[in-house]
PATORFI-936613 format. One record per residue: residue in one letter; x, y, z of N, C-alpha, C in turn. Coordinates in pm, whole numbers, plus 50000, padded with zeros to 5 digits. Layout:
N
AXYZXYZXYZ
...
END
This chain:
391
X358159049489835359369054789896359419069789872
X360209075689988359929091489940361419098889998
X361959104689913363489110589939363419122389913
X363899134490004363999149689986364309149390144
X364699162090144364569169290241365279181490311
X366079183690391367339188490433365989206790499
X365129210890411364789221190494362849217490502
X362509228990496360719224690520360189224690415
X360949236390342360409237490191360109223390106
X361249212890113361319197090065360609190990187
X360839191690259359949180090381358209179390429
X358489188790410356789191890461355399192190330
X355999192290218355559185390121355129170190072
X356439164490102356279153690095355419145690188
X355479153390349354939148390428353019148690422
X352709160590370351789160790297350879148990219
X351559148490147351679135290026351519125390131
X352359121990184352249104890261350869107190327
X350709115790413349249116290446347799116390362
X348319124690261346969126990205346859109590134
X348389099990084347519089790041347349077490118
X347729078490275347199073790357345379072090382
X345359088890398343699086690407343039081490303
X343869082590151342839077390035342779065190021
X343999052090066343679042990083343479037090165
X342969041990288342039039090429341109040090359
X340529043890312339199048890291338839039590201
X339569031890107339229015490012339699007190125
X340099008190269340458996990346341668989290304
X342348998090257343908995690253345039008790331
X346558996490326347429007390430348509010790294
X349229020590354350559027990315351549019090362
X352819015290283353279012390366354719020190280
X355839026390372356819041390372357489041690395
X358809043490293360249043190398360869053690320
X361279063590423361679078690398363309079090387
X363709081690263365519078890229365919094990274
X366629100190366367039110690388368309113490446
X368579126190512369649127690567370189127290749
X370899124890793370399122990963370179134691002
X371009144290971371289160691036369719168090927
X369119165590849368019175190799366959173490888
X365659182890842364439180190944363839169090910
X364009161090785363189153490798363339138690868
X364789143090925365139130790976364709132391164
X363789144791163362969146091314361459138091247
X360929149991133359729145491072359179131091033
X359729125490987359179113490918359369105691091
X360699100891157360089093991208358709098491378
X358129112591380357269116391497356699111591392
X355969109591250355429105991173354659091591206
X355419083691253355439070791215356009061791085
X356919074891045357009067690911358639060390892
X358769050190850360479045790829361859053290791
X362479047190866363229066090778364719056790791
X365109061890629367079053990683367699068090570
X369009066090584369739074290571370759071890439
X371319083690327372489073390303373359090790262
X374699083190205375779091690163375189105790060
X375759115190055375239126190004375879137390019
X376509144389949376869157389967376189169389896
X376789179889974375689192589946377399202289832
X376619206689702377359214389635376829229589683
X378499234289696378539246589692378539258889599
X377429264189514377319269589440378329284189391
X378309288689319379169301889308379129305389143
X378889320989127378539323388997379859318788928
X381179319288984382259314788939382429300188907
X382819295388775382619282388732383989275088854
X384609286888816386389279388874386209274689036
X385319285089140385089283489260383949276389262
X383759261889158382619255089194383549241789205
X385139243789171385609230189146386799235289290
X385869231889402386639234589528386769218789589
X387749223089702388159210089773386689202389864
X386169216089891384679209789944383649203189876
X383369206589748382679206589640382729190789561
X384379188089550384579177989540384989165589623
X384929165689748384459157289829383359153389850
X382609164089893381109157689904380679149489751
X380919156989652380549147989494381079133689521
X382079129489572382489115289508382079112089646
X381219113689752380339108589827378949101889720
X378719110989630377279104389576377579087589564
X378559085789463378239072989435378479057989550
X378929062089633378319056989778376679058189836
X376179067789818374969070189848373899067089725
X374389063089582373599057589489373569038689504
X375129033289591374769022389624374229014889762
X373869027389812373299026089971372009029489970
X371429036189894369799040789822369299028689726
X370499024189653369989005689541370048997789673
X370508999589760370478984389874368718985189931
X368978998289984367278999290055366198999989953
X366229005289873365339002589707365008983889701
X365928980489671365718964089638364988956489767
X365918964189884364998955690020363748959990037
X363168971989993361828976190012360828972789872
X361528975089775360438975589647359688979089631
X359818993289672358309004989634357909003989509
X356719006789479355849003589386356349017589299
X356329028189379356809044389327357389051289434
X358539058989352359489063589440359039083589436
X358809085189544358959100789518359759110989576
X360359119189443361629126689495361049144489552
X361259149689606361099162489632361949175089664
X363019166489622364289175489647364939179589743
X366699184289758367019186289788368599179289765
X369699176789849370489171389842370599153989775
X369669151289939369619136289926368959127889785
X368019140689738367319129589647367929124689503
X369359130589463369859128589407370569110989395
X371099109989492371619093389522370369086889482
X369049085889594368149079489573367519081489445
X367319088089414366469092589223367219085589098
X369099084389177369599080089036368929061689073
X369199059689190369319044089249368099037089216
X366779049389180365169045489129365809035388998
X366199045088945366229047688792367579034088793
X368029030388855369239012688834368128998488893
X367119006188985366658995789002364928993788950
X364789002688826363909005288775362439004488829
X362909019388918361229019189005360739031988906
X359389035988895359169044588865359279060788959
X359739067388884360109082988977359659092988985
X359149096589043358199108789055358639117589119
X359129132989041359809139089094358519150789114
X358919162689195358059169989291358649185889282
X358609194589211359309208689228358379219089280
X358869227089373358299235089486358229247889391
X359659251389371359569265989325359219268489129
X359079276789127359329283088964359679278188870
X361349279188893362549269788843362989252988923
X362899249688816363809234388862365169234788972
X365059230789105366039231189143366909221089126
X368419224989198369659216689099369199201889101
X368839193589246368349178889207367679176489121
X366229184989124365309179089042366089174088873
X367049191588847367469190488713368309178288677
X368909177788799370149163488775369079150588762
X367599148288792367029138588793366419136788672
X365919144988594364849148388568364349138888418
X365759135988365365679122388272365499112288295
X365339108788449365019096988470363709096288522
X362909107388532361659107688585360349099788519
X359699093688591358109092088537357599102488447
X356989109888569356669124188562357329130088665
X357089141688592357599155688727356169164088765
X356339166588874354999176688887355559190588974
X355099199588858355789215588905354469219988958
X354739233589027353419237689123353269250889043
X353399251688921353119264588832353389262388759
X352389267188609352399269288483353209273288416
X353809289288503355409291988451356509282988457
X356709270488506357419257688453358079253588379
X356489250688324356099246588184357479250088070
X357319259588039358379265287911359549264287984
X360219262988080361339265288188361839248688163
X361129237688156361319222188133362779222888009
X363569214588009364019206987919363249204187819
X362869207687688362289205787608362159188787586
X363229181787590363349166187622362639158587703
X361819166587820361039159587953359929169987973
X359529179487865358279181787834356839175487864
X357079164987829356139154387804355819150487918
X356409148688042355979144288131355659149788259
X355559165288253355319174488299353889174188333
X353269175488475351729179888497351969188388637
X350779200288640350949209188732350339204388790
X350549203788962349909197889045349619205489145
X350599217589156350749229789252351989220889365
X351549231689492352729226589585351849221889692
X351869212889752350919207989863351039213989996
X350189218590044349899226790172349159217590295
X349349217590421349379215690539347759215390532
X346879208290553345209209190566344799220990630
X345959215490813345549224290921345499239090874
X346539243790814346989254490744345399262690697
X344679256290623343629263290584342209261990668
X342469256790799341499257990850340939264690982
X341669278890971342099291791058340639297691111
X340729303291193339549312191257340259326091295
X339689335791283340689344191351340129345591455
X338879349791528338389347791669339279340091740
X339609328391695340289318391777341739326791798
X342229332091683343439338891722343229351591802
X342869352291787342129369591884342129361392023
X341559352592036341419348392206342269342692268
X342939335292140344439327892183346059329992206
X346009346992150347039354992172346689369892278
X345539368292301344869379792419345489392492317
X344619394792152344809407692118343359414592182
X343479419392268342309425592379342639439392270
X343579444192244344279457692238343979458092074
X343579453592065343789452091864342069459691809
X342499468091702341279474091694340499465791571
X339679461491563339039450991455338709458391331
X338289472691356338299482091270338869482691164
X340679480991190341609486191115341699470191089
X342969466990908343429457990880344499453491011
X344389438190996345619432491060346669428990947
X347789432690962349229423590883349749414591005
X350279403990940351449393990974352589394990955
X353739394091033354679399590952355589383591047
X356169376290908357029366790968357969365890893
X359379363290923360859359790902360909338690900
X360409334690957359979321190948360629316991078
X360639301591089360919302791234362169311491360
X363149311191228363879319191351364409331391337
X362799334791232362549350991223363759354591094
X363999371891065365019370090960365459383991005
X366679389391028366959403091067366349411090989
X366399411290826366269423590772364569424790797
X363529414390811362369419790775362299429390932
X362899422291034362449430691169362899442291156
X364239447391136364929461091089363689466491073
X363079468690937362859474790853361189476390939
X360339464690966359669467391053359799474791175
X360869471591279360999485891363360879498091350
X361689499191225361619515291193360349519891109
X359609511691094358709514591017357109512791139
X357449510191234356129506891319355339517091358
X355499528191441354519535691429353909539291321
X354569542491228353239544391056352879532291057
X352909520991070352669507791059350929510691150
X351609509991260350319507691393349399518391402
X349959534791315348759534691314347379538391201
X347669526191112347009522190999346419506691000
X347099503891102347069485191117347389476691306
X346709468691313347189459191402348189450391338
X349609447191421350379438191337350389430091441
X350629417791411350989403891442352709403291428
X353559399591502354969403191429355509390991530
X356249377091368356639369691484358329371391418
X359169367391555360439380691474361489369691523
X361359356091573362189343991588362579347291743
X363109331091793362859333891933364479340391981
X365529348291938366329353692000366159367191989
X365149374991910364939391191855364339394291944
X363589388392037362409396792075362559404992220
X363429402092284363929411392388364129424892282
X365019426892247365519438392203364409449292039
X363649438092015362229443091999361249450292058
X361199440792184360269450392269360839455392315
X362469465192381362739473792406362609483792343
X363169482692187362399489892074360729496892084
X360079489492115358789488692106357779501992248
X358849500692325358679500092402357629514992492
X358519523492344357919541492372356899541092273
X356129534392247354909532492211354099540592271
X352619548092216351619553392304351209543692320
X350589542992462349309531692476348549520092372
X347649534192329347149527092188347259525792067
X348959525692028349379518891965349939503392025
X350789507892126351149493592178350379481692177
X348829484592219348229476192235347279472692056
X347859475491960348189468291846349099462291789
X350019460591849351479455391836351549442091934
X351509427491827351689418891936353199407691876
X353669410591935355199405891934355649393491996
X356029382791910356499364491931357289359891893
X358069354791966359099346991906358749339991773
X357529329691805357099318891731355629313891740
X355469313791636353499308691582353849296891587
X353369290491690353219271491687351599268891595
X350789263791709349409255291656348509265491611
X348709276491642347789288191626348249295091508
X348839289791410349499301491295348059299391174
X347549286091195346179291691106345399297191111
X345319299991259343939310291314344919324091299
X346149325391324346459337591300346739343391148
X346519333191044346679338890932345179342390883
X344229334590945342709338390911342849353390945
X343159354291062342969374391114343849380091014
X344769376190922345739382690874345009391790783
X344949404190688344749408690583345459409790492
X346889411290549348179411490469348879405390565
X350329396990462351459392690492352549397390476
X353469400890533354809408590529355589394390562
X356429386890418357379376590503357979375790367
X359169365890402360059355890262359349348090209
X360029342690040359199339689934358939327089926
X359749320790029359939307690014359109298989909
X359189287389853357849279589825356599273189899
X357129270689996355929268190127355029279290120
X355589290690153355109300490240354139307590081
X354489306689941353529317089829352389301589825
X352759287489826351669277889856350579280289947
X351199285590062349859284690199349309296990149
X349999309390130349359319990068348079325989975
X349089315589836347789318689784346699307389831
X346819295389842345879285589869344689296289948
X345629308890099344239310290148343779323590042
X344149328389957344019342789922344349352789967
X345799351590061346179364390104347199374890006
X346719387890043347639398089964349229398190069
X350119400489964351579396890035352409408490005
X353319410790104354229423290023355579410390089
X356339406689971357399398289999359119406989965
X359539398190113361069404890079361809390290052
X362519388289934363289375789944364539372290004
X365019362790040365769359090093367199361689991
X367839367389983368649369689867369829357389842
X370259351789997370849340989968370079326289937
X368819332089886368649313989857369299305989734
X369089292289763369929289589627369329291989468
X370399297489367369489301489297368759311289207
X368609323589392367999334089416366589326789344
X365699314389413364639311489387363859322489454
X363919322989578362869334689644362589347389560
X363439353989497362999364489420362279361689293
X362789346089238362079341589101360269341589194
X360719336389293359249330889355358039345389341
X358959352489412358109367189436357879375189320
X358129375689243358369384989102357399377489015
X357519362589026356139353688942354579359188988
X354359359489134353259366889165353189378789176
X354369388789199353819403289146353629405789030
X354309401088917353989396788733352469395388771
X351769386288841350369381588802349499394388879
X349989402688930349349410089035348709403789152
X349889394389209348909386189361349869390289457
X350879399889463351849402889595352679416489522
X353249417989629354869430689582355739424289598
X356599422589541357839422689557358789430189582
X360109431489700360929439689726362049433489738
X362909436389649363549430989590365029443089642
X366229437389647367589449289678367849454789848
X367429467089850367889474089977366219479289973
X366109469690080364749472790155364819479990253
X364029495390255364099502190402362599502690442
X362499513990558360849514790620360429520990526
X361139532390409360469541690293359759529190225
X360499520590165359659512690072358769502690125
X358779499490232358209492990280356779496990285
X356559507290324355409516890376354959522790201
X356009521190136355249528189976354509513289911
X354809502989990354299489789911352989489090002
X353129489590132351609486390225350679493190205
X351089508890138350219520190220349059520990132
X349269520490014347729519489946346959501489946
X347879494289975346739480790067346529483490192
X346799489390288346289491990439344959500690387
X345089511790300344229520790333343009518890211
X343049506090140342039506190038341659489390021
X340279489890103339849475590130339919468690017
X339229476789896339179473389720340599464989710
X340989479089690342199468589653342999454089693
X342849456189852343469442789935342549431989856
X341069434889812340329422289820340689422089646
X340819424489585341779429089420342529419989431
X343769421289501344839413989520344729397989564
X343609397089664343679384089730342489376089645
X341619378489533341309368189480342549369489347
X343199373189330344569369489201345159362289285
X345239362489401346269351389487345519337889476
X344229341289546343539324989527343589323089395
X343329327689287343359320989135344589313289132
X345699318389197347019310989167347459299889280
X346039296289344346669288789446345949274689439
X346679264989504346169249389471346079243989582
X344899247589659344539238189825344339223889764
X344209219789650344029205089619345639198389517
X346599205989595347729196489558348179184289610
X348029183389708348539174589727347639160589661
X346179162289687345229152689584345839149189475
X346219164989409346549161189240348279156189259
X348979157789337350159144489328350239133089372
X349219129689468348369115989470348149108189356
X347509112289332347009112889171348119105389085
X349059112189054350139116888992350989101389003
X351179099289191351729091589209351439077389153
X349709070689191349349060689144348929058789079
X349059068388921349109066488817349959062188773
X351689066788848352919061288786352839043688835
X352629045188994352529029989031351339020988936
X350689023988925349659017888812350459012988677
X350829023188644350989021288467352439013388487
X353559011088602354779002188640354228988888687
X352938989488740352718975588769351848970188664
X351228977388572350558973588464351608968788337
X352898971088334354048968288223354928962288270
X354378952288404355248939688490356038943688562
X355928956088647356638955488723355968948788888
X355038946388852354888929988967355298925088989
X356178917388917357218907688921358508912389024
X358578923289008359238926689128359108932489249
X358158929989338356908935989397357108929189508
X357248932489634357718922089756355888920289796
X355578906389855354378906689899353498915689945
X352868919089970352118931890075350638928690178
END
């Protein structure tokens, strides 16, 4: 069983996981068999079922955070809360009717109901953390866990000293397709005819529906940009009119290094192969696919994430020397003081991008495979057979 979700950061992980141990037990001539506990309104309630995979729903509310203790005990705050325990007995109903062998949580809202409902109907739990820090589910789970598997070492000391023990790094699991980019293919598949091969390419993405401040700051920063670099710039699909009007008093040959998109669909691995550098948010997805391929990053975080994980995210790899971080009031000055000695010094870019691959785990999702049917192993090895619906 597998519960998280609400953005990509939780969903596309997990989705990961179901695949990767699909193929491993095809491959002994056995099936998966999956039922995804989520929310109706998150993505994963598109994902799992184009998946093929089962998908039901239960009660759940989302807390509204605030550094203020007093504005955490709001009228919203506490509604959605006394939703959980509706959604801890609507997560024990589908638990008992399914009887997963192992339950895996990955966070977010939902996995809270379902993680406590593991832990009443004593499945084993395997919880899943993306970023740095423990986010709020994982923490609310985390005594009831099997194991937990964090996607970094810095973790480690960050654990509850109490659930220490069951801690293994597994990294964060990344998309296959993801690492198996060409850039030729992107060169032919976006017609950069205009792009000089000479110079570095950057990427510069806001995520799908782009993010104002990184485009800002890129506008005003594009001619020094273009002409040191070909950029790739995908800027979400309502920016880009008023982009390329922007764009527009370009010389020639700059313009025709400047290629401007709403949105990177099937082609974002071939366009990160051409990439040399990345200009985007810190998300956990996005420092996973990163370092996995070894790219150098100059990251702006998302300042409202919850948390402020994105800046924990970005500041962990500029600490290691695998990205920049820009952190506050980002303009084109700093922007251009973070690129300009990676545009103009191959050394260094290639400096930077094996510290990224050192910190990156293209074999996570294997190692929470792993992870997983070890927990299902060692629950069905201490009788939990006995409660085991046929298969």
């Amino acid at each position: 069983m597998v519960t998280g979700g609400g953005t990509g950061g939780h969903t596309y992980p997990a989705l990961t996981v179901v695949r990767t141990l699909q193929r491993r037990l095809a491959a002994d001539g056995r099936a998966l068999d999956v039922l995804w506990i989520g929310t109706p309104d998150g993505l994963e309630a598109r994902v799992a079922p184009a998946e093929g995979i089962a998908f039901t729903t239960v009660a759940t509310g989302k807390i509204r955070r605030s550094a203020n203790p007093l504005k955490m005990v709001s009228p919203a705050n506490i509604k959605d809360m006394a939703r959980v325990p509706l959604g801890v007995a609507q997560a024990r109903k589908a638990i008992s009717g399914f009887r997963p062998d192992v339950v895996l949580a990955t966070g977010g809202y939902v996995a809270v109901p379902a993680g406590l409902a593991a832990r009443l109907c004593k499945r084993p739990l395997v919880l899943h953390e993306q970023t740095v820090r423990l986010g709020l589910a994982n923490r609310k789970l985390a005594g009831s866990a099997a194991r937990i598997a964090v996607s970094s070492e810095s973790t480690l000391p960050l654990l509850p000293e109490a659930v220490r023990s069951t801690a293994v790094v597994t990294g964060n699991p990344v998309r296959p397709e993801v690492l198996s980019g060409h850039a030729d293919k992107a060169v032919a598949a976006l017609g950069l005819t205009g792009f000089d091969r000479r110079l570095p390419t950057l990427y510069v993405t806001g995520g799908a529906q782009g993010a104002q401040q990184i485009n800002e700051v890129i506008r005003d920063a594009l001619p020094w940009l273009l002409e040191r670099a070909n950029v790739v710039h995908q800027c979400g699909p309502t920016n880009v009119e008023a982009l390329r009007a922007g764009a527009a008093a370009l010389p020639p040959e700059l313009a025709g290094r400047y290629y401007l998109t709403g949105f990177v669909g099937p082609e974002l691995p071939d366009v990160l192969a051409l990439a040399d550098i990345v200009v985007s948010r810190s998300g956990a997805g996005t420092l996973a696919e990163l370092t996995a391929l070894g790219k150098p990053a100059v990251f702006v975080p998302l300042a409202s994430a919850a948390g402020n994980e994105q800046a924990h995210n970005a500041r962990h790899l500029e600490d290691a020397g695998a990205a920049v971080a820009l952190t506050g009031e980002v303009t084109a000055d700093r922007l251009q003081n973070a690129l300009g000695p990676l545009l103009s010094d191959p050394a260094r870019r290639a400096g930077m991008a094996e510290t990224a691959r050192r910190h990156g785990r293209p074999d996570a999702a294997d190692r929470l495979v792993d992870v997983l049917l070890s927990a299902a192993t060692g629950w069905l090895l201490t009788g939990g057979a006995a409660g085991r619906r046929p298969r």
